[in-house]
C-alpha positions in Angstrom: 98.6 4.4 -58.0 96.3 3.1 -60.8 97.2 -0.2 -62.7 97.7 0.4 -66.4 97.2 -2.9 -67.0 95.8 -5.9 -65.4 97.1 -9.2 -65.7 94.8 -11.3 -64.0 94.2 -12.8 -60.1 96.4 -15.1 -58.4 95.4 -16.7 -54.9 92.5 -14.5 -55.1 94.4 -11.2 -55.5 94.5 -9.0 -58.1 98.0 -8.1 -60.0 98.2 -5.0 -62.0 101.1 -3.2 -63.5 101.6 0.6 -63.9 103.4 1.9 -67.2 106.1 2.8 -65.3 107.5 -0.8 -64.9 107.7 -1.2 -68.6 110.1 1.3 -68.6 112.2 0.0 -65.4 112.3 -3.6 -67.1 114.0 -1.8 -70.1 116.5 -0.1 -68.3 117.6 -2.7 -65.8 117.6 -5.3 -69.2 119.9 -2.9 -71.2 121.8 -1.9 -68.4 122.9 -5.4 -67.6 123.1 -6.3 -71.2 125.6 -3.1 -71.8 127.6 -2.8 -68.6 127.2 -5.9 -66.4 127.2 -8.9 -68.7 129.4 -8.4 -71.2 132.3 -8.0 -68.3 131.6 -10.7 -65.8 131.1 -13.3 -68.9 132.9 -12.0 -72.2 132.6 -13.9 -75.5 128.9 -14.3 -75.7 127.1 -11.9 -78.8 124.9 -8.7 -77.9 122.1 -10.5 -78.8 122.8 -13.2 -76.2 123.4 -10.6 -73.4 120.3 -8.8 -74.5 118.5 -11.8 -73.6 119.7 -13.2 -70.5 119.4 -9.2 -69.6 115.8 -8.9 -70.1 114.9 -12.3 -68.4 116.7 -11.0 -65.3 115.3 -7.9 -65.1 111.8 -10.1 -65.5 113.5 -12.3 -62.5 113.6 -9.1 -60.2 109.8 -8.2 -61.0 108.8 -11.8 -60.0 111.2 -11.6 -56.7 109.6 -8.1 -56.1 105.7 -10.0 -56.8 106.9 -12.6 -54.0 107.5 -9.4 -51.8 104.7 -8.1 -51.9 102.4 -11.8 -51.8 104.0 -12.0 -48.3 102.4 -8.7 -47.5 99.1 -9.8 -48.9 98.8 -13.6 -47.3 100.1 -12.5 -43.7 97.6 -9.6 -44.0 94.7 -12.0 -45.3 95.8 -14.2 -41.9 95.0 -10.5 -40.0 91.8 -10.7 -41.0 92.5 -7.6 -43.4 91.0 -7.3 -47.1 93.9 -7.2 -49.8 92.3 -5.2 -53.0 95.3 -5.8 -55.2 99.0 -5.4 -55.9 100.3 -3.0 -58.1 103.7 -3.2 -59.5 105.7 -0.1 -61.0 108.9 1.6 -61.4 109.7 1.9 -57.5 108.8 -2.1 -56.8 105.1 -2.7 -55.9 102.2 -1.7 -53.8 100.0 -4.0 -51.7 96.5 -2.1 -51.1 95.2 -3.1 -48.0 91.8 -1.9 -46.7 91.5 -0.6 -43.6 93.8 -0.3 -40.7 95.7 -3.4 -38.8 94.2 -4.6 -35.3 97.3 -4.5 -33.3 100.7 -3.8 -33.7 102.1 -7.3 -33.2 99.9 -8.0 -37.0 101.8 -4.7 -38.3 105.1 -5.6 -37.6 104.3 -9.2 -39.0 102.8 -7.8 -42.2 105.6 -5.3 -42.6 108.3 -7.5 -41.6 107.2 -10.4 -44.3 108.3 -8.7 -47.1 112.1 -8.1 -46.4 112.0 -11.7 -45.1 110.7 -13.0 -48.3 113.4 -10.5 -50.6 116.1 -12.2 -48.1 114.7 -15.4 -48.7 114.8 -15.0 -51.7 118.0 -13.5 -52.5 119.8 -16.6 -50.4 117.8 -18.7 -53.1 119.4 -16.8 -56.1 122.7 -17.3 -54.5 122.7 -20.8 -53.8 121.6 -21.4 -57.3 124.5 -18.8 -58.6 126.9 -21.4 -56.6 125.4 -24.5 -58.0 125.5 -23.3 -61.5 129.3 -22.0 -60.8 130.4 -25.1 -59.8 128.6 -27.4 -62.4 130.9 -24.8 -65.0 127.8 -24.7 -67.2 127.1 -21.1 -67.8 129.3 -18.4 -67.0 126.2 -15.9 -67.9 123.9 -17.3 -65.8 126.2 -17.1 -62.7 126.8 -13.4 -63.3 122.6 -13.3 -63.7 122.3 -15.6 -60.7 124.7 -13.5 -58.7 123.4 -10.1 -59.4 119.4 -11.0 -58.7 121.0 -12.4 -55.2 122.7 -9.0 -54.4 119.8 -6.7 -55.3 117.2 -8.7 -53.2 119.2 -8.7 -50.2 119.6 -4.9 -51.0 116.1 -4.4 -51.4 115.9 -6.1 -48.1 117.7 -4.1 -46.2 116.8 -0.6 -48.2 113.2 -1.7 -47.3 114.0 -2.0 -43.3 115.6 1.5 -43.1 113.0 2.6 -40.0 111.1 5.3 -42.0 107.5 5.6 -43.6 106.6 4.5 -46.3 108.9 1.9 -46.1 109.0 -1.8 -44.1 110.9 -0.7 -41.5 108.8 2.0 -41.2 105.9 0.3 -40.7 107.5 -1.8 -38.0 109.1 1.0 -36.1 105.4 2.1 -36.1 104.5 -0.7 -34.5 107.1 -0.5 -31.8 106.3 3.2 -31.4 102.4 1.9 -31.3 103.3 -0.8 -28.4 105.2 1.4 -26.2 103.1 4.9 -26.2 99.8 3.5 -26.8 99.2 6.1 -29.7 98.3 5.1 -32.9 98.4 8.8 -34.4 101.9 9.9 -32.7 103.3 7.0 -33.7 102.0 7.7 -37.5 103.2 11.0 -36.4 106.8 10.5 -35.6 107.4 7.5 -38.4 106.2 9.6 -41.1 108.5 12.9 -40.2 111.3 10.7 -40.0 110.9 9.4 -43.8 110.2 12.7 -44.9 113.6 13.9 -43.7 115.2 10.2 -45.0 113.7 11.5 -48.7 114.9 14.7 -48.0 118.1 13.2 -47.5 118.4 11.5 -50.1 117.9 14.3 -52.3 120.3 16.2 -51.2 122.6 13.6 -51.8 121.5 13.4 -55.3 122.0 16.9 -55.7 125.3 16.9 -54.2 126.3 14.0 -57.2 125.2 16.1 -59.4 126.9 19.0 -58.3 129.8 17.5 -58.1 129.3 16.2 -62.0 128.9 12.3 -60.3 126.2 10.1 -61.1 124.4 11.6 -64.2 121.0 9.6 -64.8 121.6 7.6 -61.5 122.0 10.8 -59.7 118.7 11.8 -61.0 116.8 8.6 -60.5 118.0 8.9 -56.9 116.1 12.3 -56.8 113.0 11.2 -58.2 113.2 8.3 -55.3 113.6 10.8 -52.6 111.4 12.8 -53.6 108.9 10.0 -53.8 109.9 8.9 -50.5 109.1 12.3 -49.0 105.6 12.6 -50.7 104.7 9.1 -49.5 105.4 10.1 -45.9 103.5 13.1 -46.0 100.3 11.4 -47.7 100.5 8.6 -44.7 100.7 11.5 -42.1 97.9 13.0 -44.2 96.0 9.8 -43.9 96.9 9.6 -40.3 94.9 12.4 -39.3 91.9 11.8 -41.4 91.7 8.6 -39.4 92.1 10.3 -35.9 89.7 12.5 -36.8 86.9 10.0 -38.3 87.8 7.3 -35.5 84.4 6.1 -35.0 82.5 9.1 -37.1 79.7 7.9 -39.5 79.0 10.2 -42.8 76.3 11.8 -41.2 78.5 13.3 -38.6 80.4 15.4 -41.1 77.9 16.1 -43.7 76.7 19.3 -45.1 73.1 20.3 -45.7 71.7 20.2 -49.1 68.3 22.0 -50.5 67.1 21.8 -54.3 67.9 25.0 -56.1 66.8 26.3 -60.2 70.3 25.9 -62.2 69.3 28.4 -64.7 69.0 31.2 -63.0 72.2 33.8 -62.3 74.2 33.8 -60.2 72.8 36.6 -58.6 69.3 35.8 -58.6 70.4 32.4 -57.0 72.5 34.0 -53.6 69.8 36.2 -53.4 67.0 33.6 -53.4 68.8 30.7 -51.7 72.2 30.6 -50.4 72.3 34.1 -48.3 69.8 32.7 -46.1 71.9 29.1 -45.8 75.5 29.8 -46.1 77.3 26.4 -45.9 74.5 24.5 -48.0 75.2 22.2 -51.0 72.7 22.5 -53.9 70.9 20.0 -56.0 70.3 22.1 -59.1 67.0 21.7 -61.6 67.3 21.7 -65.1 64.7 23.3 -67.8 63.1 19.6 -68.4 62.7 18.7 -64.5 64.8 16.4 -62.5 68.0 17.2 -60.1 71.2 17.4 -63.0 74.1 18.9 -61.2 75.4 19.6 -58.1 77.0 22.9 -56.4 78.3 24.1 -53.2 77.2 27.6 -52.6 80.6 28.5 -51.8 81.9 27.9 -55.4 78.8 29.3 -56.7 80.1 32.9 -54.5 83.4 32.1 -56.3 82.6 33.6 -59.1 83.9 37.3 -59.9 81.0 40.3 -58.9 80.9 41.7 -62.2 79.6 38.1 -63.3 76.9 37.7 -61.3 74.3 38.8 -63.8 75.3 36.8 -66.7 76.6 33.4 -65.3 74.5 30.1 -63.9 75.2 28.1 -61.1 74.6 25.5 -63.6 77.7 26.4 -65.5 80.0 25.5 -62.2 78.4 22.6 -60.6 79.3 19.1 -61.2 77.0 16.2 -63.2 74.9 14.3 -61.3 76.3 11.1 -62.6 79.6 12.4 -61.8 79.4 12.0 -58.0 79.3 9.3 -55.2 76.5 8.1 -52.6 76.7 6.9 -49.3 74.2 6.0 -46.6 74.2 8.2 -43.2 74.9 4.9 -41.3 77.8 4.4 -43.3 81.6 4.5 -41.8 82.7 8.3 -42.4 86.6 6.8 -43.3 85.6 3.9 -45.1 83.5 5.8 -47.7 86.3 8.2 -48.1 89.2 5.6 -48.8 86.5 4.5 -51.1 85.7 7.6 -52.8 89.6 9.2 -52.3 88.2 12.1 -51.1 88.1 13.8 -54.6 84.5 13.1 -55.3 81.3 15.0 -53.8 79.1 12.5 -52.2 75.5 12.6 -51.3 74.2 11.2 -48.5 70.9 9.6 -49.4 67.9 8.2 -47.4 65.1 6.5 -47.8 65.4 7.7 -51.4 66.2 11.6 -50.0 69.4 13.0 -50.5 69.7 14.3 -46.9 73.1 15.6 -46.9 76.3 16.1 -49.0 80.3 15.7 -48.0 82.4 18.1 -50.3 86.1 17.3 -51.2 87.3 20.4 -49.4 85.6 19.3 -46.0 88.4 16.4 -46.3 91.1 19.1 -47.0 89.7 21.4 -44.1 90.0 18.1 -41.8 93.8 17.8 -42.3 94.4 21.4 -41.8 92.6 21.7 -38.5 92.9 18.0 -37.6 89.4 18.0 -36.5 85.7 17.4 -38.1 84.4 20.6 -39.3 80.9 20.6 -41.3 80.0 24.1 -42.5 76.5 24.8 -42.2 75.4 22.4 -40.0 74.0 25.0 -37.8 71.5 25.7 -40.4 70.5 22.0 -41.7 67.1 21.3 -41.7 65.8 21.0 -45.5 66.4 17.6 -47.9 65.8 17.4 -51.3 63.7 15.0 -52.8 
C-alpha cells in the first residue's frame, strides 16, 4: 500500500498515511459523536461531542502509530531495515526489508505490537479512572474508557494465530522452530488466515442475510476479504523466496538481442524471434538508439491477420519505463524492489546482457520453481 501522503520521519522512520484513514477518522469521530457520547455523558451540545469525537478517533491513530513503532524499533534491534510505516483504514503497515534471521527475532517483532496496544490500552484506563474519580469530565471518561477497550481489542484481534496478523506471525515462528521449515511454516500460517477471512465473511454475509448489521456487516466483509487476500499475497511471497533462496538475477534472466521496431510484425518473427524463441528485444527507433523494449512472446500475441500492418514498436514498453539490475545482484532483493511489475534489464559493463520479464515472477509462483525461457538459446547481448 502506497502513502497518499507523507508526514515526515520520526526516529529515523518514515510515516505516511493512505486516503483511506481520512475516511476511518471520520467515521469512528461521527460515530462516537452520534451514538457513544451523547449516552454515556448527556447534556454536553453536538458541537462539544463532535469534538471530543474527532480527538479520539485521532487518539486511536496515535495508539495504532505506537503499534506499529514497536514493530519498527525491535526490528531495527534485528538488524532489519524499516522503510516506513503506512497508516490506513485497517490500522498500519510496517515495511520491513527482507526476511527475519531466526524465529526467536519473529516472534519478538510480531509479539511487540499487541504488547504495546495492551500497554497501551491499561494506560487509557488508568487515566479513564483517574479522571472518573477527580469528577472533572464526564466526557472524557467515556473517551478515556472507550480508547482503553478498543486497544485491548485490537490486542487480542491482532494475536488470533493467522497470517497476516501478529499472532500469525508468531505461530510462524513456533511452526519455524519446531519443523525447521521456513516455507511450510509460511505455508500452513497463511492457509489458516485465508480460511479466518473466509470466515469472517461468511459471518458477514450471514448478518446481512439475516437483515443484522447493515454498514458494520459490510465493513466486516471488506475486512475478511482483506484478510484473505493478505494471506494469499504472503503465501505468494513465500514461494518466490523458496524459490530465489540464494539465486542472483542472472540465474533467472532471459536473453536479449537488439531488434528494428519499425518493421511488422511479420517481417520481425521472421527475421528474429523464430530462430530465438524465449528472447527479449531491445528495439531501434528510425533516429538510432535502443527506445523500447519487447518480449517476443507478446510480440506473437498479436492476432495473424495483423501481422502485416502492426510494429513491435507499437507493444513494447519505453525504455525509461523499466528497471536495471546488475547480474551479481540478489534475484529476491531486486524483485521486492521492483514488485515484480516492471521489466528489468540486466546490464554489464555497460551491455544489457539479459532481461527478467514480469510473467517469469508469475510463472515462479505457479510452478514454485525458477524457470527462464530461452535460456537454452542465450548467447547474444545488445550493446
Amino acid at each position: 500500500m502506497r502513502d497518499s501522503l507523507r508526514l515526515g520521519r520520526i526516529g529515523g522512520v518514515g510515516i505516511g498515511i493512505h486516503w483511506s484513514l481520512i475516511a476511518i477518522v471520520v467515521l469512528v469521530g461521527a460515530g462516537l459523536a452520534r451514538n457513544r457520547l451523547p449516552f454515556d455523558a448527556p447534556g454536553y451540545s453536538a458541537a462539544t461531542y463532535d469534538l471530543v469525537g474527532a480527538a479520539t478517533a485521532v487518539g486511536l491513530i496515535g495508539a495504532v502509530l505506537l503499534h506499529e513503532f514497536g514493530h519498527a524499533i525491535v526490528a531495527r534491534r534485528a538488524g532489519m531495515r524499516v522503510d516506513g510505516i503506512t497508516l490506513s483504514w485497517m490500522g498500519g503497515i510496517t515495511r520491513i526489508d527482507g526476511d527475519t534471521r531466526s524465529p526467536a527475532w519473529e516472534a519478538a517483532i510480531a509479539g511487540i505490537g499487541p504488547a504495546v496496544s495492551l500497554a497501551v490500552g491499561g494506560l487509557f484506563a488508568i487515566a479513564r479512572i483517574v479522571v472518573e474519580q477527580g469528577g472533572t469530565s464526564r466526557l472524557a471518561v467515556s473517551a478515556l474508557g472507550w480508547l482503553a477497550v478498543i486497544n485491548v481489542s485490537l490486542a487480542v484481534f491482532n494475536l488470533i494465530p493467522a497470517s497476516p496478523l501478529d499472532g500469525g506471525r508468531v505461530l510462524h515462528a513456533g511452526l519455524w522452530k519446531l519443523t525447521h521449515d521456513q516455507w511450510r511454516a509460511t505455508r500452513i500460517t497463511s492457509r489458516i488466515g485465508i480460511g479466518f477471512g473466509a470466515l469472517v465473511v461468511a459471518f458477514s454475509f450471514l448478518l446481512l442475510l439475516r437483515g443484522q448489521g447493515g454498514f458494520q456487516a459490510l465493513v466486516l466483509a471488506f475486512l475478511g476479504y482483506w484478510l484473505m487476500a493478505a494471506a494469499r499475497s504472503e503465501e505468494q511471497a513465500g514461494t518466490v523466496r523458496r524459490v530465489l533462496d540464494g539465486a542472483t538475477v542472472s540465474d533467472i534472466m532471459r536473453p536479449v538481442g537488439g531488434a528494428p521496431g519499425w518493421i511488422t510484425v511479420q517481417a520481425f518473427v521472421d527475421a528474429y524471434d523464430s530462430p530465438r524463441p524465449g528472447w527479449v528485444w531491445l528495439l531501434e527507433g528510425w533516429g538510432g538508439g535502443y527506445q523500447a523494449v519487447v518480449s517476443g512472446d507478446r510480440v506473437r500475441s498479436v492476432p495473424l491477420h495483423e501481422w502485416g500492418v502492426r510494429r513491435p514498436i507499437d507493444l513494447a514498453v519505453p525504455v525509461n519505463a523499466v528497471a536495471g539490475a546488475s547480474p551479481g545482484d540478489d534475484a529476491l532483493a531486486t524483485l521486492s524492489r521492483t514488485g515484480g511489475s516492471q521489466i528489468i534489464l540486466v546490464v554489464d559493463g555497460g551491455h544489457t546482457i539479459g532481461a527478467v520479464l514480469p510473467s517469469d515472477v508469475e510463472a515462479m509462483l505457479s510452478s514454485g520453481r525458477r524457470t527462464v525461457p530461452g535460456r537454452a538459446a542465450a548467447g547474444a547481448r545488445a550493446h
